[in-house]
Residue frames as a rotation matrix with the C-alpha (Angstrom) as fourth column:
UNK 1
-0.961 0.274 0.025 -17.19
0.003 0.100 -0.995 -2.08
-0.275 -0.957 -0.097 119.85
UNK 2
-0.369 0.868 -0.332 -20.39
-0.922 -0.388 0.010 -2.09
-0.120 0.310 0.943 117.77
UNK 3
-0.016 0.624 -0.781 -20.82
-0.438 0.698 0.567 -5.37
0.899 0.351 0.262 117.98
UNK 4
-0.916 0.030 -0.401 -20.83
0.401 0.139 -0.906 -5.24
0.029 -0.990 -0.139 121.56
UNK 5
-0.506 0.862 -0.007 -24.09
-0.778 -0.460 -0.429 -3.24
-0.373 -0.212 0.903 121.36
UNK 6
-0.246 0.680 -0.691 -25.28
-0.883 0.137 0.448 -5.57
0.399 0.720 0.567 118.61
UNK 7
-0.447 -0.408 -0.796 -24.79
0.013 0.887 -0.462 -8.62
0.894 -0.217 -0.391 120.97
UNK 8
-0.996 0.093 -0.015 -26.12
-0.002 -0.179 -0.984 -7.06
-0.095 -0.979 0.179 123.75
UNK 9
-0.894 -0.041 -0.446 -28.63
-0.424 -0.245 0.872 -6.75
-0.145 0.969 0.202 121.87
UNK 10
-0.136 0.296 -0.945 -29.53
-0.749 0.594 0.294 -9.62
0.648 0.748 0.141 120.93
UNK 11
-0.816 0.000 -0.578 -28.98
0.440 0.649 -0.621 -11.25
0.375 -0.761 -0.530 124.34
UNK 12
-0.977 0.208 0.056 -31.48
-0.205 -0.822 -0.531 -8.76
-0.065 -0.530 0.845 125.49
UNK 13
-0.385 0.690 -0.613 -34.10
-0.848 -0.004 0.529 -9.67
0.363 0.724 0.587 123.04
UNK 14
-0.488 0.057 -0.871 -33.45
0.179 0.983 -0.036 -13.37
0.854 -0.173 -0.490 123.68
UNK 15
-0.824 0.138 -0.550 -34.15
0.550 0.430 -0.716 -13.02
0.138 -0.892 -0.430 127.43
UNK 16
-0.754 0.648 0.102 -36.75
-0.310 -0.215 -0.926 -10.63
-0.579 -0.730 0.363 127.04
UNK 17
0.094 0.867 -0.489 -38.72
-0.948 0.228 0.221 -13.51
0.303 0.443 0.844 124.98
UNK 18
-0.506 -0.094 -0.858 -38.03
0.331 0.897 -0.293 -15.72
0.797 -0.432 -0.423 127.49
UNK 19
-0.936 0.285 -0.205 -39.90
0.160 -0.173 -0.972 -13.53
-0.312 -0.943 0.116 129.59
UNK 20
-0.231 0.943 -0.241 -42.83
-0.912 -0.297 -0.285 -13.18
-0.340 0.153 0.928 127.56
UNK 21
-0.519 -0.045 -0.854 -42.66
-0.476 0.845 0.245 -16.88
0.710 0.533 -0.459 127.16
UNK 22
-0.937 0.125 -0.325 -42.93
0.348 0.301 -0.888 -17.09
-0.013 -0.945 -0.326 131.11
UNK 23
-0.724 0.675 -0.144 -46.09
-0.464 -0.631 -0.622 -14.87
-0.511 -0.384 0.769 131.04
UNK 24
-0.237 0.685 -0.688 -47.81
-0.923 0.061 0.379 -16.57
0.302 0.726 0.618 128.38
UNK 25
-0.547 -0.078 -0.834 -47.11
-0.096 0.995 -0.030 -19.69
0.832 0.064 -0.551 130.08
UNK 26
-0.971 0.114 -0.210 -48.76
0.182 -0.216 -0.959 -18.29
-0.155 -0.970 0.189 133.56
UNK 27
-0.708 0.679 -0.194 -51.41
-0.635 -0.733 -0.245 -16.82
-0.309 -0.050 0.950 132.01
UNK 28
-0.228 0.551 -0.803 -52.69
-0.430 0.683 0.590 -20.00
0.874 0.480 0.082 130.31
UNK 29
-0.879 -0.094 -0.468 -52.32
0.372 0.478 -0.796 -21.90
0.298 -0.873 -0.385 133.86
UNK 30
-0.837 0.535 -0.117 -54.45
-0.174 -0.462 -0.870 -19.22
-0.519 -0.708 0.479 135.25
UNK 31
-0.186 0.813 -0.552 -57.38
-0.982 -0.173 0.077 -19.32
-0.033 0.557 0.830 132.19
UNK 32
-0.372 0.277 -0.886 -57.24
0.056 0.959 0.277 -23.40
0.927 0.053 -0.372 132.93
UNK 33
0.048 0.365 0.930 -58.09
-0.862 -0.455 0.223 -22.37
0.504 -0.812 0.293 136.29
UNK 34
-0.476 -0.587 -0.655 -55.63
0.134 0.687 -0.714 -25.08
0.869 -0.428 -0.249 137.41
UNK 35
0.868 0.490 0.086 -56.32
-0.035 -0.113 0.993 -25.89
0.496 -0.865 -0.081 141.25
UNK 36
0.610 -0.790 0.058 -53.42
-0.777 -0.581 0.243 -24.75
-0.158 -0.194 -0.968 143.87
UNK 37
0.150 -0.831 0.536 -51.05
-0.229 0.499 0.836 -27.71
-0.962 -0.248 -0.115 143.81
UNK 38
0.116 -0.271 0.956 -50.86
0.971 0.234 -0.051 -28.21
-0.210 0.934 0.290 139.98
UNK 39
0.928 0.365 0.079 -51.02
0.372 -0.922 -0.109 -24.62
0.033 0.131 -0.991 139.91
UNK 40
0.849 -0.488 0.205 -48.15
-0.206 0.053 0.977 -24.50
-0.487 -0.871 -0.056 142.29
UNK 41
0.390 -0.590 0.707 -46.32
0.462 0.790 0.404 -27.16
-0.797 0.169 0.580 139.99
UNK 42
0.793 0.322 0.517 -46.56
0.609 -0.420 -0.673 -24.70
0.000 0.849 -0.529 136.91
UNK 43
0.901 -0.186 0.392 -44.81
-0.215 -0.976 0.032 -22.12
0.376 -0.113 -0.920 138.59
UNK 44
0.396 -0.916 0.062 -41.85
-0.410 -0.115 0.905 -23.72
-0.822 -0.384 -0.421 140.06
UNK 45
0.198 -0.482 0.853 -41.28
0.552 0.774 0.309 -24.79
-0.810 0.410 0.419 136.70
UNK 46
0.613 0.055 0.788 -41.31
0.589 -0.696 -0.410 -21.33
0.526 0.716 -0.459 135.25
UNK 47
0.960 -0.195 0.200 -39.38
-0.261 -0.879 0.398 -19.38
0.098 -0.434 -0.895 137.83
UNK 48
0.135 -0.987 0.083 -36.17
0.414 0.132 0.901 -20.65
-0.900 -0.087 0.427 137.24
UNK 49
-0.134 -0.100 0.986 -36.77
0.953 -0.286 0.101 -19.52
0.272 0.953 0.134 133.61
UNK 50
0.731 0.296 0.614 -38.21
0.222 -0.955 0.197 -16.10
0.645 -0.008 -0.764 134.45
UNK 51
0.894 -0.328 -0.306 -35.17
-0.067 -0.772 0.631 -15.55
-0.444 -0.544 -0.712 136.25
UNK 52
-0.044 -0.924 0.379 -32.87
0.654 0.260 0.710 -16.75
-0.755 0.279 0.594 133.91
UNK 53
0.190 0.282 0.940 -34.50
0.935 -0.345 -0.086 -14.64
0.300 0.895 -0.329 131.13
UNK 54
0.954 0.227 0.198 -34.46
0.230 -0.973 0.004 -11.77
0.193 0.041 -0.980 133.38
UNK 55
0.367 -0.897 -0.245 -30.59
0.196 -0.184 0.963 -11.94
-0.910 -0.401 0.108 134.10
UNK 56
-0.032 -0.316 0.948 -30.10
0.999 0.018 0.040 -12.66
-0.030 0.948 0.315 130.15
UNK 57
0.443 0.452 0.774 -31.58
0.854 -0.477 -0.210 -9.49
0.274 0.754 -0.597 129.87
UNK 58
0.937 -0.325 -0.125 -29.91
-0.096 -0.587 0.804 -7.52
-0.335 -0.742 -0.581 132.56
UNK 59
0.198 -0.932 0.305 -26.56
0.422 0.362 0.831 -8.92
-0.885 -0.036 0.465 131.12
UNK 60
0.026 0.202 0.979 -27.72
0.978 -0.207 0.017 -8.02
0.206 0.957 -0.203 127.23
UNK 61
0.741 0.196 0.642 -28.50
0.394 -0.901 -0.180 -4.35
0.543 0.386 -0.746 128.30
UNK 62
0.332 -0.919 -0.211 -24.97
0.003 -0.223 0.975 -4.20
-0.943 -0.324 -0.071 130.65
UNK 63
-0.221 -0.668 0.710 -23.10
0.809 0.281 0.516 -5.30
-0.545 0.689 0.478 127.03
UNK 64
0.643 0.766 -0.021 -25.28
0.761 -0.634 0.138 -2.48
0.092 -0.105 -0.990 125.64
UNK 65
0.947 -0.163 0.278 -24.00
-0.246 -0.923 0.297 0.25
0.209 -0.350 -0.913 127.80
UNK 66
0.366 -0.810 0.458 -20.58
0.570 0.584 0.578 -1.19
-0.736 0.050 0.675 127.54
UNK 67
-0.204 -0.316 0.926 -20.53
0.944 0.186 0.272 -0.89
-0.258 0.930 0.261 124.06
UNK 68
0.882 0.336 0.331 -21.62
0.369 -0.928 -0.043 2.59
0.293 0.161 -0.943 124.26
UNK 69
0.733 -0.664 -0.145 -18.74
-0.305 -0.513 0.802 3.74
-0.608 -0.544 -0.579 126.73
UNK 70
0.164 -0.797 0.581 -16.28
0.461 0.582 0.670 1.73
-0.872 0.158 0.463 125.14
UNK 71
0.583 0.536 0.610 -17.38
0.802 -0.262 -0.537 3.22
-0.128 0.802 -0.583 121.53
């Protein structure tokens, strides 16, 4: 079952640098000081990521605490 943690892991990791992908990608938008409808466009093209990253991660730190009980 230790490589259930180590997997979790790793999914974890993955999704939380898919969320600090999403932020970095907002935060530029905002320092172009985009105007609202390109602005607009940015974001619905990040929030499907920033919620896939954040499930990755939610799923990575379930596999985690799996692998702990299971252990």
């Amino acid at each position: 079952m230790e490589s259930l943690i180590w997997v979790g892991a790793a999914v974890s990791a993955a999704g939380l640098g898919g969320l600090l992908w999403c932020i970095a990608r907002v935060w530029r938008a905002r320092r172009a000081k985009l105007d609202d409808e390109r602005m607009r466009a940015v974001l619905q093209k990040v929030l499907p990521i920033n919620m896939g990253a954040l499930f990755m991660s939610v799923i990575g730190l379930m596999l985690v605490v799996i692998g702990i009980f299971l252990r």
